[in-house]
Structures are given as C-alpha cells and as structure tokens.
C-alpha positions in Angstrom: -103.2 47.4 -32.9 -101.3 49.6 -35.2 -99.1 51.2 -32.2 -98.2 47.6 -31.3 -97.0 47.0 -34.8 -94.8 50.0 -34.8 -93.5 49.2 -30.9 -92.4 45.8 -31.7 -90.7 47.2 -35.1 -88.7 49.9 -33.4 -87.8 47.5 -30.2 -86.5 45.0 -32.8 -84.5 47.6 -34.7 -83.5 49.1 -31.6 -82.0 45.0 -30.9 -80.5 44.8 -34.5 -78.5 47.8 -33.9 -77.6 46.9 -30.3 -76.4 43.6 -31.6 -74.2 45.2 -34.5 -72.9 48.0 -31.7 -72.3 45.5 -29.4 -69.9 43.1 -32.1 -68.2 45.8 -33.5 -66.8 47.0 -30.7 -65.9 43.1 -29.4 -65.0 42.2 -32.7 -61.4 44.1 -33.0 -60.8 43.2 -29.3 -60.9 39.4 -30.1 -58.8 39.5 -33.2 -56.0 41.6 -31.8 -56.2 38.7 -28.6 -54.8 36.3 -31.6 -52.4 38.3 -32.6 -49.5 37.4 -29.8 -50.6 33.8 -30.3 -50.2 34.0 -33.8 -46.8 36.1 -33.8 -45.5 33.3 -31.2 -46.4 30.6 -33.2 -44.7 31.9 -36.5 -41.4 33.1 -34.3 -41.6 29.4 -32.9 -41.9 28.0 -37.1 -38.8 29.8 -37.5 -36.9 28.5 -35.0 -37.9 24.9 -35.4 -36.9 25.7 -39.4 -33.1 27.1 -38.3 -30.3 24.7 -37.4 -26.3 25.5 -37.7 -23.3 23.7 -36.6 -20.0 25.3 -35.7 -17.7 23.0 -38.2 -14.5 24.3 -37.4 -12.1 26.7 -35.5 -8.7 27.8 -36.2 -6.4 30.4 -35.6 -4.8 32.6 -38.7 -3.1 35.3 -39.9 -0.2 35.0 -37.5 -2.6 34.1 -34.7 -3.9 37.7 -34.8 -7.4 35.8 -36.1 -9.6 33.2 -35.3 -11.6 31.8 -38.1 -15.1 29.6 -37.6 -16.7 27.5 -40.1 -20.5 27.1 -39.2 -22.9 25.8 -41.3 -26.3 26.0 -41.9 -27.9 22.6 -41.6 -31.7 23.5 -41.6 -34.4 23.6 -43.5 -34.3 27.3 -43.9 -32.3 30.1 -45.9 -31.0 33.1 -43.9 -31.3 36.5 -45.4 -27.9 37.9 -45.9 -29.4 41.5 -44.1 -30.1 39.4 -41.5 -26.6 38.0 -40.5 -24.8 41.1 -39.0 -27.8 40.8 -36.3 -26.3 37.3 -34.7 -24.0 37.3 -32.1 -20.7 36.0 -31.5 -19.4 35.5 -28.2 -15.9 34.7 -27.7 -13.0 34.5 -24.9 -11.5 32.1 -22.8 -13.3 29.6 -21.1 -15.0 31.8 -18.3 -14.2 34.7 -19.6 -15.7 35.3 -22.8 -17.8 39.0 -24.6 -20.3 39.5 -26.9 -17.8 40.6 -30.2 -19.9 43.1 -32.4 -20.1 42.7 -35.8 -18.0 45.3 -38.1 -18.8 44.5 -41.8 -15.1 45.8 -43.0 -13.0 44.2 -40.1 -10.9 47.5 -39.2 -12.1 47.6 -35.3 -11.1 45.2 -32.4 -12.7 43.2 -31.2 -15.4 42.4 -34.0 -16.0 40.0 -36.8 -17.3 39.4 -40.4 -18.4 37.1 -42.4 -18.2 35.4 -45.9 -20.2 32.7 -47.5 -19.1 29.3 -49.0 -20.3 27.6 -51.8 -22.3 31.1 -52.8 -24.8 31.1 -55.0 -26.7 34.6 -54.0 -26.3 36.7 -51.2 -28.1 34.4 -48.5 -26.5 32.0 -46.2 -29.0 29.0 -47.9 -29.0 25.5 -46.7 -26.0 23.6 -46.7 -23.8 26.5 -47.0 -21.0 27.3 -44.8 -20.4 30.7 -43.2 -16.9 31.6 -42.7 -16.2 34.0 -39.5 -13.4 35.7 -39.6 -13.1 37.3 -35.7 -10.6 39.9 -34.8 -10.2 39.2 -30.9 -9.1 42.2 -28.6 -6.0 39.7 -27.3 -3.9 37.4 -29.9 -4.9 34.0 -28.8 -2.6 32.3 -26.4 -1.5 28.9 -27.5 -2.8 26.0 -25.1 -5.4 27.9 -24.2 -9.0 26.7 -23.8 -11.4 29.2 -25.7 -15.2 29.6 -25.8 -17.6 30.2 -28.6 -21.1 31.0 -29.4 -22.9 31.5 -32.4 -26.2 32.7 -32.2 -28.3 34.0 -35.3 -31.2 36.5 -35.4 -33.9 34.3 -33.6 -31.8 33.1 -30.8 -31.2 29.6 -32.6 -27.5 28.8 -31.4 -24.4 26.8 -31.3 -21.4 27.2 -29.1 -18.3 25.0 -29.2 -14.9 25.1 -27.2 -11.3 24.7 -28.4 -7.5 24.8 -27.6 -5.4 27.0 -29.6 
C-alpha cells in the first residue's frame, strides 16, 4: 500500500515537471511568433500617423536650384535624425534619380533641408520643410519635371511641374 503511495507520488512529480519542461520550451517559441505581427502592426501605426504634401516647387538661384515646400500634414512629428533617411527623386518626366541627401549642399546632385515655422529640431505637424535640391543639370525652362518625396517609412508624395 505504501509502494503505491510513493508510485503515484513520483509519477505525478514526474507529470509536474514534464508539464513545466514541456511550456518552457513552447513558451519562448510562441511569444517570438508575435513578434513580426506586433512589429507590422506598429510600422503600419506609423504610417497611418504620417501624411505630407508637396506645397510648392520653384526654381532659384539662377536656375542652378530647385526648391520644394512640403509639409507635414499628419498627426505625427518627424524626428529631425530621421529626415536625411527619405528620399528625393527628381528628373524629367521619365527620366528621373534617386538625389542623395548631403547635409551641407557642396556635391551634385543632392539636397538639404531646412524647417519652417521651427520651434525645435523636428519637422512637427503643420510645419513646412524647405528642400533645397542641387540637380546634376540646370533645369531647362518648359520642361516637365518629376518629383517624389518619400520619408523614412515609405509614406510619400510626388508632384510634377514645368519650369
């Protein structure tokens, strides 16, 4: 009677510590299943919270530079680190490039930007972001010219205009 006492003890510890095995090693698999679903769903937040408009385009500076207004008209401040990651693409209609970004303007092509009606260092809501793009070729007048503005989560805008 005894030894059945002390066989049905050790089979149910034996069962306890199967069943505490068993979930710790399922445990960590499940959670880290969540994690894609959980990064896509914040990355999708952020997206739904980001919204510009290109405003304006105009040649300057003796029609060496093109300047874009774009403005941010969502929700949601952008981090002023976090600006030199967009791209610009730029050219003539058909024939456009990606322009990189070159924070002091000396090389060509590439662009930089300044922010309007600053505050602080981030490009917050209802603030305009002024481009200033060095194209490799002076803009030809009459002209039909393509651009695209697209900031660090892939929301983007992209306009046309005659010079």
């Amino acid at each position: 009677m005894s030894g059945e006492s002390i066989s049905s003890a050790i089979l149910t510890i034996a069962s306890i510590v199967c069943v505490f095995g068993f979930a710790s090693a399922v445990y960590p698999s499940v959670i880290s299943a969540g994690d894609p679903l959980i990064s896509r769903a914040n990355s999708m937040g952020d997206q739904i919270l980001t919204d510009i408009e290109i405003l304006h385009e105009a040649t300057a500076d003796g029609d060496s530079e093109v300047h874009i207004w774009v403005k941010n008209v969502g929700p949601k401040g952008i981090s002023s680190g976090l600006i030199p990651g967009s791209d610009l693409f730029f050219g003539k209609s058909g024939n456009f490039e990606r322009i990189p970004y070159d924070d002091n303007g000396s090389q060509v092509p590439s662009w930089n930007y300044s922010i309007e009606q600053n505050n602080d260092a981030n490009w917050d809501k209802g603030e305009t972001l002024k481009i200033r793009l060095k194209p490799a070729d002076v803009p030809v007048i009459g002209e039909k010219y393509f651009i695209k503005f697209s900031v660090y989560n892939g929301v983007s805008k992209e306009a046309y205009f005659t010079v």
